[in-house]
VOMARTI-508327 format. One line per field, with one value per atom (N, C-alpha, C): residue in three letters; residue number from 0; x, y, z. Coordinates in Angstrom, 1 decimal. Example, Ala and Ser with C-alpha at 12.3 -4.5 7.8 and 13.67 -1.06 7.14 Angstrom:
<pts>
code <- (ALA ALA ALA SER SER SER)
pos <- (0 0 0 1 1 1)
u <- (13.2 12.3 13.2 12.8 13.7 12.9)
v <- (-5.7 -4.5 -3.3 -2.2 -1.1 0.0)
w <- (7.8 7.8 7.8 7.1 7.1 7.9)
</pts>
This chain:
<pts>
code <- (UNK UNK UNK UNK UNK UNK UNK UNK UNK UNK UNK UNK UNK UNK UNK UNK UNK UNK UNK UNK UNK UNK UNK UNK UNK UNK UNK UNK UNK UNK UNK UNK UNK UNK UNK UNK UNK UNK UNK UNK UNK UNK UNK UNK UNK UNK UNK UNK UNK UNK UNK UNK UNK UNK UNK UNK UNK UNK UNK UNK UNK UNK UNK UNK UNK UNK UNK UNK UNK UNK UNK UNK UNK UNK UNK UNK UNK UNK UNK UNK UNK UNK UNK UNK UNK UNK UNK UNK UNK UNK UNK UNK UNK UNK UNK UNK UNK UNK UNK UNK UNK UNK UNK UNK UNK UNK UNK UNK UNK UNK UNK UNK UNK UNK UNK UNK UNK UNK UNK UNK UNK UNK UNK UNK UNK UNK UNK UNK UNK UNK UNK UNK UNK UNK UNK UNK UNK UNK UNK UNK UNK UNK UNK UNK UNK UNK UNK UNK UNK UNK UNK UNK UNK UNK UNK UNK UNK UNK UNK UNK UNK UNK UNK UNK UNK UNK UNK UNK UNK UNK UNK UNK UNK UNK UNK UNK UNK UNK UNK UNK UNK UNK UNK UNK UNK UNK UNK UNK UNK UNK UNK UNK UNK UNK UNK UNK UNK UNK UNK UNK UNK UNK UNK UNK UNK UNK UNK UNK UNK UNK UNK UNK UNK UNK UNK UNK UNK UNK UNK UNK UNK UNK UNK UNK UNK UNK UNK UNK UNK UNK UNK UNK UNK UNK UNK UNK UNK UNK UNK UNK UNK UNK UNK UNK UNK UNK UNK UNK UNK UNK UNK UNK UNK UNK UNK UNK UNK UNK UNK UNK UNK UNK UNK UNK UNK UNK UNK UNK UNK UNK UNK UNK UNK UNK UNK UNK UNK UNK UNK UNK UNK UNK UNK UNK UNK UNK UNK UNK UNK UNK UNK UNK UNK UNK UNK UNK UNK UNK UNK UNK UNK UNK UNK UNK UNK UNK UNK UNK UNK UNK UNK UNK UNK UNK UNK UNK UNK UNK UNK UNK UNK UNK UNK UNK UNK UNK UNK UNK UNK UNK UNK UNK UNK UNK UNK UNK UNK UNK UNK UNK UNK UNK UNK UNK UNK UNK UNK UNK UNK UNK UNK UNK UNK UNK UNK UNK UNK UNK UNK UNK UNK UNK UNK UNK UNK UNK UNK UNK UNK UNK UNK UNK UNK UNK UNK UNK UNK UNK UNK UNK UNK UNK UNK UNK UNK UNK UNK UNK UNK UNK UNK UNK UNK UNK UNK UNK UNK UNK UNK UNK UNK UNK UNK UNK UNK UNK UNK UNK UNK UNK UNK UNK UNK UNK UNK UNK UNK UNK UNK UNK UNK UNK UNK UNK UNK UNK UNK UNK UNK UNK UNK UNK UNK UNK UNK UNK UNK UNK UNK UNK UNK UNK UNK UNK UNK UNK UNK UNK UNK UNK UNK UNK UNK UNK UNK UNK UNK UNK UNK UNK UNK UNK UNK UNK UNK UNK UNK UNK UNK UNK UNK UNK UNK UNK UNK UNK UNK UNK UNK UNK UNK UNK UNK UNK UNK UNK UNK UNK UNK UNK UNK UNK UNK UNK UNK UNK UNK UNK UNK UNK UNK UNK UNK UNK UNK UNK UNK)
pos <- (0 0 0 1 1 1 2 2 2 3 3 3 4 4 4 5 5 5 6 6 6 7 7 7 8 8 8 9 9 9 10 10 10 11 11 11 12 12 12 13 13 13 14 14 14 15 15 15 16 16 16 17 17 17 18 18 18 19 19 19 20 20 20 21 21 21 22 22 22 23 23 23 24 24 24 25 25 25 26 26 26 27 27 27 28 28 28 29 29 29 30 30 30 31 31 31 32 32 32 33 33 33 34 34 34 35 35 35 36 36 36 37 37 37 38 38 38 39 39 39 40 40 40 41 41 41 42 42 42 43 43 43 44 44 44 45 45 45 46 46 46 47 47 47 48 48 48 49 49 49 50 50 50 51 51 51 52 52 52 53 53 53 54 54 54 55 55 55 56 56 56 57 57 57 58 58 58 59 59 59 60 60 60 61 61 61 62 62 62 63 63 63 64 64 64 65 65 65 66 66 66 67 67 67 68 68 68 69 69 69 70 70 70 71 71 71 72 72 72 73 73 73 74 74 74 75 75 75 76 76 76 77 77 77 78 78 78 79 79 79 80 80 80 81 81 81 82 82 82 83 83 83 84 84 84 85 85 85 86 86 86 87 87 87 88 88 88 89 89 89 90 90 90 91 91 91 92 92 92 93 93 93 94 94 94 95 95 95 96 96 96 97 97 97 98 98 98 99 99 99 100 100 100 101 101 101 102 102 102 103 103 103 104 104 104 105 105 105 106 106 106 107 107 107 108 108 108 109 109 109 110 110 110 111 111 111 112 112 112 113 113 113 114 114 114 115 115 115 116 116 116 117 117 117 118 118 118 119 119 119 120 120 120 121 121 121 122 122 122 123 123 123 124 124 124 125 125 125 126 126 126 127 127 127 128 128 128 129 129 129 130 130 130 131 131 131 132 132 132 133 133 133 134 134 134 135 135 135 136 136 136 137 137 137 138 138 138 139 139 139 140 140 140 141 141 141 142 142 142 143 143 143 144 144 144 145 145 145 146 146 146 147 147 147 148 148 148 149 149 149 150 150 150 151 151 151 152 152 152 153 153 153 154 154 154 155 155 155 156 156 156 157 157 157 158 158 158 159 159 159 160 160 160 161 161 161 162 162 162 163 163 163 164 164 164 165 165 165 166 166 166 167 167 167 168 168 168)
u <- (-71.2 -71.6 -70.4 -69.6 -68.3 -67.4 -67.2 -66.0 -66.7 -67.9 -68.6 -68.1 -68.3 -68.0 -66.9 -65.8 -64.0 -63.6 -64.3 -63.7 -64.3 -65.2 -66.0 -65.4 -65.1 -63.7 -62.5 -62.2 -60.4 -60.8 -62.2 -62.0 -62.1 -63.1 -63.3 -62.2 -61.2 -60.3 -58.9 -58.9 -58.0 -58.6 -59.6 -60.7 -60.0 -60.3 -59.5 -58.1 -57.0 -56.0 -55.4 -56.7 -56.1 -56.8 -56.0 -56.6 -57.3 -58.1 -59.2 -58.1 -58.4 -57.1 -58.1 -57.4 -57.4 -57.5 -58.6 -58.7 -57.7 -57.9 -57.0 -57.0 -58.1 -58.2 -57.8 -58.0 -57.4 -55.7 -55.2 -53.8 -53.5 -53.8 -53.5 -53.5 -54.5 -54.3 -53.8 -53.0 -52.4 -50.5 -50.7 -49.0 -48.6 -47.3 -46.8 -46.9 -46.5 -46.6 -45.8 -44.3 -43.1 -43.9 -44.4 -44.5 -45.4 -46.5 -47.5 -47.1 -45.9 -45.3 -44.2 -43.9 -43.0 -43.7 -44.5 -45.3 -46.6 -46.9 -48.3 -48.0 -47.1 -46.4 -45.3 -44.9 -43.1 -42.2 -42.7 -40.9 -39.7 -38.9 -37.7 -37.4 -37.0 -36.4 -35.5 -34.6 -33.5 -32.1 -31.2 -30.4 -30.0 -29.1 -28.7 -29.0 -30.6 -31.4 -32.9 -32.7 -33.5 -33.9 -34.8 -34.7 -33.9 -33.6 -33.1 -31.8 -31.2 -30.4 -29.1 -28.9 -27.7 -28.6 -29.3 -30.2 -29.5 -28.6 -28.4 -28.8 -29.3 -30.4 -30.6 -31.5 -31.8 -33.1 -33.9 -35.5 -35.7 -37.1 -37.5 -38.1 -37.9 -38.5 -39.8 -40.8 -42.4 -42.8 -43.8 -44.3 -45.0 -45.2 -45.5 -46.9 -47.4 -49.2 -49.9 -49.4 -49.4 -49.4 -47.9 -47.4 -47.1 -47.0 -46.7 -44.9 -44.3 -43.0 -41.9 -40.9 -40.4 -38.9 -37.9 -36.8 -36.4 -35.5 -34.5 -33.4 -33.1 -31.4 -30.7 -30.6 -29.7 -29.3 -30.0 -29.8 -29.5 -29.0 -29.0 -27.7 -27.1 -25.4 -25.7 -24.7 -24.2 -23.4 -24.0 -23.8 -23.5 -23.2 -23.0 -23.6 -24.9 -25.7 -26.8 -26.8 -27.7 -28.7 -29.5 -30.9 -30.5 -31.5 -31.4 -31.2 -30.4 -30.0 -30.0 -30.6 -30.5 -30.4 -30.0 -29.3 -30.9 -32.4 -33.0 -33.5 -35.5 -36.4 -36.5 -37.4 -37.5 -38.4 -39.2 -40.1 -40.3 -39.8 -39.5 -41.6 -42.4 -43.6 -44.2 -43.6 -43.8 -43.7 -42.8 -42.4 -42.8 -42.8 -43.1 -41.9 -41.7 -41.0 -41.2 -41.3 -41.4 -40.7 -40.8 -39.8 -39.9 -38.9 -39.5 -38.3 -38.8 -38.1 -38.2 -38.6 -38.3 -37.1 -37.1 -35.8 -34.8 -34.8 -34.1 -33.4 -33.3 -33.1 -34.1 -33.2 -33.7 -33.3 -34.9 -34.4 -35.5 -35.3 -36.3 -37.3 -38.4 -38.7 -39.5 -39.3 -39.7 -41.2 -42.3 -43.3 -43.5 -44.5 -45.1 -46.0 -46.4 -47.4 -48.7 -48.7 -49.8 -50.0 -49.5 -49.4 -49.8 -48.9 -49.2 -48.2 -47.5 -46.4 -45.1 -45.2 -43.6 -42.4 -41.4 -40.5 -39.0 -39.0 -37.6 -37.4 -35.6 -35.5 -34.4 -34.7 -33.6 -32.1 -31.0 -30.0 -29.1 -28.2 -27.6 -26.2 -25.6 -24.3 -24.3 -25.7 -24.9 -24.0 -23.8 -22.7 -23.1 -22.2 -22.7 -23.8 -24.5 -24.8 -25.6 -26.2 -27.4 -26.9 -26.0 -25.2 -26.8 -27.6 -28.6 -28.3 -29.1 -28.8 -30.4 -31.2 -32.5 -32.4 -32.5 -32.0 -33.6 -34.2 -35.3 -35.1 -36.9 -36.9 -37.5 -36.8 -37.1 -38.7 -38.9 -40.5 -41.4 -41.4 -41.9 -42.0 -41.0 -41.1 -41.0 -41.1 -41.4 -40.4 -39.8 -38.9 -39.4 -39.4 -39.9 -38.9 -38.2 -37.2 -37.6 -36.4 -36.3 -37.0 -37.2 -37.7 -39.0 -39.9 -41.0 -41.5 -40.9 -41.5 -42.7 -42.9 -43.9 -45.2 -44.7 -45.9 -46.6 -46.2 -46.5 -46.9 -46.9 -47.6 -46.4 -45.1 -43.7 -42.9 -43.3 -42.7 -42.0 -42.7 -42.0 -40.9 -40.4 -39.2 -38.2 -38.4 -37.6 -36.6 -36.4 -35.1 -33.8 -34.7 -33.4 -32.5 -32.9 -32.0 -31.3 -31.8 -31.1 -30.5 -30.7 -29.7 -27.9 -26.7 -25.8 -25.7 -24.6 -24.7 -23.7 -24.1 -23.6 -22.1 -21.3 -19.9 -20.2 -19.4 -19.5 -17.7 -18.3 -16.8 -15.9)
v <- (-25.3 -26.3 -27.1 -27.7 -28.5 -27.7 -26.4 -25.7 -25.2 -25.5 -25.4 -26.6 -27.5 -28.9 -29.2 -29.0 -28.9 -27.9 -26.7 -25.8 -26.4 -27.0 -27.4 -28.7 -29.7 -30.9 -30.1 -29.4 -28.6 -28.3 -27.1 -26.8 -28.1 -29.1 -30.6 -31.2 -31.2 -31.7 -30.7 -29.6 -28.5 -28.9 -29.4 -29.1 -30.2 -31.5 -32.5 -32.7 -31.5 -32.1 -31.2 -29.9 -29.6 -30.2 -30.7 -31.5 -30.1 -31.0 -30.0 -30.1 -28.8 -29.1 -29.9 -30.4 -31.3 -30.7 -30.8 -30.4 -30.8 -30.2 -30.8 -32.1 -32.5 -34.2 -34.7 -34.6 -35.0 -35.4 -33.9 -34.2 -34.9 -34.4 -35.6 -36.8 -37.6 -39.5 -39.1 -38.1 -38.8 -38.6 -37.7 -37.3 -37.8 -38.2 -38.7 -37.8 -37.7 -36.8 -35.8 -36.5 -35.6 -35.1 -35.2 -34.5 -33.2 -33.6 -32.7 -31.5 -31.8 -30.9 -30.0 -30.7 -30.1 -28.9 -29.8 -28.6 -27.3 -28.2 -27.0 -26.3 -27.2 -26.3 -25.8 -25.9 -24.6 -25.5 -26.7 -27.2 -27.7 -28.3 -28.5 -30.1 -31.0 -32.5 -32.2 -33.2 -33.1 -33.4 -32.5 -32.8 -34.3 -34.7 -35.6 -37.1 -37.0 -38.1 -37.7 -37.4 -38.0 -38.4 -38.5 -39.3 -39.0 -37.4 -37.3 -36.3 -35.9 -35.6 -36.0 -37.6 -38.0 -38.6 -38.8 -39.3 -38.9 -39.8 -39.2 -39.7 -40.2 -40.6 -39.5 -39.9 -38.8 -38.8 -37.5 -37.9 -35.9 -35.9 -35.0 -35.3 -33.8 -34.0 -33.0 -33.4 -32.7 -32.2 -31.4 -31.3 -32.5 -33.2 -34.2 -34.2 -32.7 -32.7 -32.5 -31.3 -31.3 -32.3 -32.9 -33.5 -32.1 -31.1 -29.8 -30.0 -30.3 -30.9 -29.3 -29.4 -28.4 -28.4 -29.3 -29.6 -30.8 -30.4 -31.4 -32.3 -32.9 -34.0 -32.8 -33.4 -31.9 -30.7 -30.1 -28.8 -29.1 -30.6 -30.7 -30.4 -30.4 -30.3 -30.6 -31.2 -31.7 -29.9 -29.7 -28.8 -28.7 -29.9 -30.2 -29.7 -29.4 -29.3 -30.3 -31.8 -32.1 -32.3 -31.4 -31.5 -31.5 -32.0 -31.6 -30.3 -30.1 -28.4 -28.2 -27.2 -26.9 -25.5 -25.2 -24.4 -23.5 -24.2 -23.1 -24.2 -23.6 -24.7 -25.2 -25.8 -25.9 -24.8 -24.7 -23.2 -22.4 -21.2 -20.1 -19.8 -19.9 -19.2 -21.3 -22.1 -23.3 -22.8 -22.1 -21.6 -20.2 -19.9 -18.5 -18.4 -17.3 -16.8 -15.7 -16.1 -14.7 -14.7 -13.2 -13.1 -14.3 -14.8 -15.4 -15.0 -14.4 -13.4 -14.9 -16.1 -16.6 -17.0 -18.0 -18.3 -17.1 -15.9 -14.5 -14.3 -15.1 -14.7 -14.3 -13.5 -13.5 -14.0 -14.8 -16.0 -15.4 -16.2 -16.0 -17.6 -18.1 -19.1 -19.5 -21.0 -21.6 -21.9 -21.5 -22.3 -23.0 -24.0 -24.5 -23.6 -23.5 -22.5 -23.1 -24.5 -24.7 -25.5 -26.1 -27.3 -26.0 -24.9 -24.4 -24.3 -25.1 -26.2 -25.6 -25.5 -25.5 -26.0 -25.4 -26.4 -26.5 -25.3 -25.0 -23.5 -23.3 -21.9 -21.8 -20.5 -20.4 -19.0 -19.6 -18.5 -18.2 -17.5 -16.8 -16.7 -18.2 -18.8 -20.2 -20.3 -21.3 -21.2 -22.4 -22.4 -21.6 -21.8 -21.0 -22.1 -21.8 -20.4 -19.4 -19.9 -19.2 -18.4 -19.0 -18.3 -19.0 -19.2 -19.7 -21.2 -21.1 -23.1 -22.7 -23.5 -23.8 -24.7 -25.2 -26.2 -26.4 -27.5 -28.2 -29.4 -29.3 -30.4 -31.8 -33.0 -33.9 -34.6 -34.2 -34.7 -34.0 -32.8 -31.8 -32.3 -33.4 -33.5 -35.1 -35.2 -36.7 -37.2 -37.8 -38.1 -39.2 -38.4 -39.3 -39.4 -40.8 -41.2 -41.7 -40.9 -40.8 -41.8 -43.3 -44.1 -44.3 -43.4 -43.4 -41.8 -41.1 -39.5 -40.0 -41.0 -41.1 -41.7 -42.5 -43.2 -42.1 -41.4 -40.3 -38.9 -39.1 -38.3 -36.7 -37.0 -36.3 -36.2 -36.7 -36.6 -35.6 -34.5 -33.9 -33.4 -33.6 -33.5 -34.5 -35.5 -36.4 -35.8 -35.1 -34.4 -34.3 -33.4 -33.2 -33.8 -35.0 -36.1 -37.0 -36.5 -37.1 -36.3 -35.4 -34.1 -34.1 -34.0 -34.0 -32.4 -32.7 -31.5 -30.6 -29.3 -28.3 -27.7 -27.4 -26.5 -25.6 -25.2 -24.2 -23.4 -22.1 -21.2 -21.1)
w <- (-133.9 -132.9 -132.6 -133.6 -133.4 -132.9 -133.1 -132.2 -131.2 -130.2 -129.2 -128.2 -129.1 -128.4 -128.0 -128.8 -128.8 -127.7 -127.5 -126.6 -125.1 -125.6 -123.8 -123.9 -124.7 -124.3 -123.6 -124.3 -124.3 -122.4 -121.9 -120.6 -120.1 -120.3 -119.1 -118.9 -119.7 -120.0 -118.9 -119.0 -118.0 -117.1 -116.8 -115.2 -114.6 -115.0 -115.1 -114.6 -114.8 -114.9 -113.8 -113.0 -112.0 -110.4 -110.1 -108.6 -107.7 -107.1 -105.8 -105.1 -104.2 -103.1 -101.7 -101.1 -99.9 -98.6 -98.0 -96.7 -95.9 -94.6 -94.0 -93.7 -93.5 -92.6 -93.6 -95.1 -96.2 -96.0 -96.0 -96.0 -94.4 -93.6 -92.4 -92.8 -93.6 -93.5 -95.0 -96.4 -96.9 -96.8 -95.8 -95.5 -94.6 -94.3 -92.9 -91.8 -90.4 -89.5 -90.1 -90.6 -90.7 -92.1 -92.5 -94.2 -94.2 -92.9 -92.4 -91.6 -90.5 -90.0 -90.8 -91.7 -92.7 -93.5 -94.2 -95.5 -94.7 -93.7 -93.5 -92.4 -91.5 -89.9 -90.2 -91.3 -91.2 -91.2 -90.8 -90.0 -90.8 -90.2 -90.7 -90.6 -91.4 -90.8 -90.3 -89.9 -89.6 -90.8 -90.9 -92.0 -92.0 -92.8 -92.8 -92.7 -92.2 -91.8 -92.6 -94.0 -94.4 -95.7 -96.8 -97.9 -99.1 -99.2 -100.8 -100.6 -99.3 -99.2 -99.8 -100.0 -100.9 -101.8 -102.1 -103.7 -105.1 -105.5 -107.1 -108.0 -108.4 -109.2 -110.1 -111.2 -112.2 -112.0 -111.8 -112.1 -111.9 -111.4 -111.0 -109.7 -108.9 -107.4 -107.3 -107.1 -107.2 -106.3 -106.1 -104.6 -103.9 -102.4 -102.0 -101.9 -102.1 -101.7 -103.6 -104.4 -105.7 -106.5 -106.4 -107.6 -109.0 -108.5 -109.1 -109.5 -110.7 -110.6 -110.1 -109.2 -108.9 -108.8 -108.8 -109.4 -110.0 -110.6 -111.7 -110.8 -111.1 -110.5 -111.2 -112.5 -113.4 -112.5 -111.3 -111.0 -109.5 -108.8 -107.4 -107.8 -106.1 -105.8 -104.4 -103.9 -102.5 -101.7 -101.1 -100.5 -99.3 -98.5 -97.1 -96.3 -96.3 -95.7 -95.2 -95.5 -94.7 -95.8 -96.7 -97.0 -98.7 -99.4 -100.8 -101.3 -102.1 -102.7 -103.8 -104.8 -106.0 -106.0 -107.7 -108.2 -108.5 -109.0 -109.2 -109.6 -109.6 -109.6 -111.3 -111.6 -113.2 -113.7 -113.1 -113.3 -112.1 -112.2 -111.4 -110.5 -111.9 -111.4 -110.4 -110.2 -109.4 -107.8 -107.5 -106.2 -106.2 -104.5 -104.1 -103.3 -103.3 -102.0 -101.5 -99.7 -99.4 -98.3 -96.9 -96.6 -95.2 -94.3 -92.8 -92.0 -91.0 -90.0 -89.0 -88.6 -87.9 -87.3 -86.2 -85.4 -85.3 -85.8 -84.8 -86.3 -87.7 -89.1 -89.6 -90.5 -92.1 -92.7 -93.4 -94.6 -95.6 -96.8 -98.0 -98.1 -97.2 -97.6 -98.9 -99.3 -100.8 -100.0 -101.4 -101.1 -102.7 -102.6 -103.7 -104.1 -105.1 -105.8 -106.1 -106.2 -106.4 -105.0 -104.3 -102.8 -101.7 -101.8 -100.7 -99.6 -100.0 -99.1 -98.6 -97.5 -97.2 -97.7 -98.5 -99.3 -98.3 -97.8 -97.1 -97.2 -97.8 -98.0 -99.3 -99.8 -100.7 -100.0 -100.4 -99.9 -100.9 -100.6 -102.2 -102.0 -101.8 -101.3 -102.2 -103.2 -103.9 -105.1 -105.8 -107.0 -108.5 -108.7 -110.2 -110.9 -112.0 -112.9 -112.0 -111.0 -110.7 -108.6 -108.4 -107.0 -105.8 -106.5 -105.3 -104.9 -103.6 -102.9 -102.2 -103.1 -102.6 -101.5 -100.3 -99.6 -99.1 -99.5 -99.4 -98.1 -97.9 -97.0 -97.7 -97.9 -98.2 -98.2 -96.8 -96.4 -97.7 -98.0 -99.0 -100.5 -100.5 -102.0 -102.3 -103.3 -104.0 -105.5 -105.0 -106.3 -107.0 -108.5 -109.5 -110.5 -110.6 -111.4 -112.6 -113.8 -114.4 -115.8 -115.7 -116.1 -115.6 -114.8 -114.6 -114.7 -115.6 -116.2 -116.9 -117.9 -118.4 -117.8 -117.2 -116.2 -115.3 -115.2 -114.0 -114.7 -115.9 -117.0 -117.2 -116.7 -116.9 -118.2 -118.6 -120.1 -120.7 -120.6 -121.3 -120.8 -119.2 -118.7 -119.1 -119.8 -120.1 -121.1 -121.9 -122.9 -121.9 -120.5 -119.7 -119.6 -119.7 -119.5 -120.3 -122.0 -122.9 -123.5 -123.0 -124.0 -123.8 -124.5 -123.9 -123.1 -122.1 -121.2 -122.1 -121.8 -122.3 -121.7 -122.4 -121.9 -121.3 -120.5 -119.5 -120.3 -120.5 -121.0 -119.7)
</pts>
């Protein structure tokens, strides 16, 4: 009977900690236009003009509809492009990618895995270790700095950030 009880805590408790997803009229009054046109219409901001493009800060950046966490500071780089860029997400199975023949390219676009969301694209011109430059749209994501990992129930991303960094041979 007590390990009856514990296993049906353990699921209420999983049930709990994954959000319903959000209709649309939902996400309309809780996203901005640009965040709406960003994640559910495809689009693109504009580089250079907008939130986390030069951000250096330490934290993590999440999805904006999830809160599903999807990069590190640790893994950005200034890429002169305009938009936030990373070397690779913190968890590979967080993003999808698939192919998008739009605007007369081929690209590989990022989605969120649990949001749904349009992230940007990834291309295979960035820096080492990983040769990729995820180049994200700002509107898409939500930066959660580093002194508020635990408030925000992040925690256990906080090592990232105390750990000394490693040599590179």
């Amino acid at each position: 009977m007590i390990r009856i009880l514990i296993l049906l805590a353990i699921s209420a408790a999983g049930a709990l900690a994954e959000s319903p997803k959000l209709t649309d009229k939902e996400l309309r009054m809780k996203l901005t236009p640009l965040q709406y046109q960003v994640t559910k219409q495809d689009g693109t901001e504009p580089p250079f003009r907008n939130e986390y493009w030069d951000n250096h800060r330490d934290g993590i950046y999440v999805c904006v509809i999830s809160g599903e966490p999807l990069f590190s500071s640790k893994d950005k780089f200034e890429s002169g492009t305009g938009w936030p860029s990373f070397t690779k997400p913190l968890d590979p199975a967080a993003v999808e990618e698939k192919h998008d023949g739009g605007l007369g390219m081929a690209r590989t676009e990022v989605r969120s895995a649990k949001g749904e969301s349009h992230l940007g694209h990834v291309f295979p011109d960035g820096p080492a270790p990983t040769g990729l430059r995820y180049c994200m749209n700002s509107a898409s994501l939500r930066f959660v700095p580093v002194e508020d990992l635990e408030k925000e129930g992040l925690d256990k991303f906080k090592p990232l950030f105390t750990q000394p960094p490693t040599k590179q041979p």
